[in-house]
N, C-alpha and C positions, 0 to 999 in steps of 0.2 A: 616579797610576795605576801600578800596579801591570807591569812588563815579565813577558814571556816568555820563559825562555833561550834564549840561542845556537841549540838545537838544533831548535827549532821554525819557524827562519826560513826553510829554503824549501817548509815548507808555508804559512806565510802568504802568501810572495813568491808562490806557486801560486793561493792563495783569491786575492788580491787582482789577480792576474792577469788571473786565470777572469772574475772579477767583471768587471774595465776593460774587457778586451778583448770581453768577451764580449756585454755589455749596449750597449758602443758596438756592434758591428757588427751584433748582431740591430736592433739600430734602425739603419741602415743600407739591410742589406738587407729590412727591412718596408714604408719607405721606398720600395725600388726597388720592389718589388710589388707595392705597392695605395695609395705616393701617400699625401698628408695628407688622411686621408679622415677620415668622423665617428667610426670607429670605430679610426683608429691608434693612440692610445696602449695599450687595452683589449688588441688584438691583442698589441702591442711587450708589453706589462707580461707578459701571458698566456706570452710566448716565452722570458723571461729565464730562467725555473726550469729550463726544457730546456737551452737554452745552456748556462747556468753548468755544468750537472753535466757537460756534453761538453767544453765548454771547459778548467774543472779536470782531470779525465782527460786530455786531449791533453798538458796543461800540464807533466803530472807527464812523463808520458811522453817529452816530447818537449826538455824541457830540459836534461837531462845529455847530448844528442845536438846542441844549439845551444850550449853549452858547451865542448864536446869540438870543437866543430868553427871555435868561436872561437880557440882555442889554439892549433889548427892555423894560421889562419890570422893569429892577430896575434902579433907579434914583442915578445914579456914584455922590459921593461926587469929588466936583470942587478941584483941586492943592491950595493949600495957602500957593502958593510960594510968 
């Protein structure tokens, strides 16, 4: 298979994000709202399309700011070059 350059990695790390995080917690919370009923997955499967496009959006959004805010808070080991 064929790779993708360097420069496209944090929009996959984004897609693949949007995807995990997104599809676990709409089933999650479908879950909390209507229960393993007969018609759960239909609903959960129905919701994923919405999620993923808000979830990617936040993702993009909100990563150079959990980033930025890691650096702040974690102490980089120094080069021992």
């Amino acid at each position: 298979m064929k790779k993708l350059p360097p420069t496209f990695s944090s929009l996959i790390m984004s897609l693949l994000m949007a995807f995990f995080m997104g599809s676990s917690m709409s089933f999650i919370v479908t879950f909390l709202n209507i229960g393993f009923t007969e018609d759960f997955l239909v609903r959960w499967l129905n919701a994923i399309p919405f999620v993923f496009f808000c979830a990617f959006w936040l993702t993009m959004i909100f990563s150079p700011v959990a980033q930025k805010l890691t650096q702040i808070i974690v102490n980089e080991p120094k080069d021992q070059a």
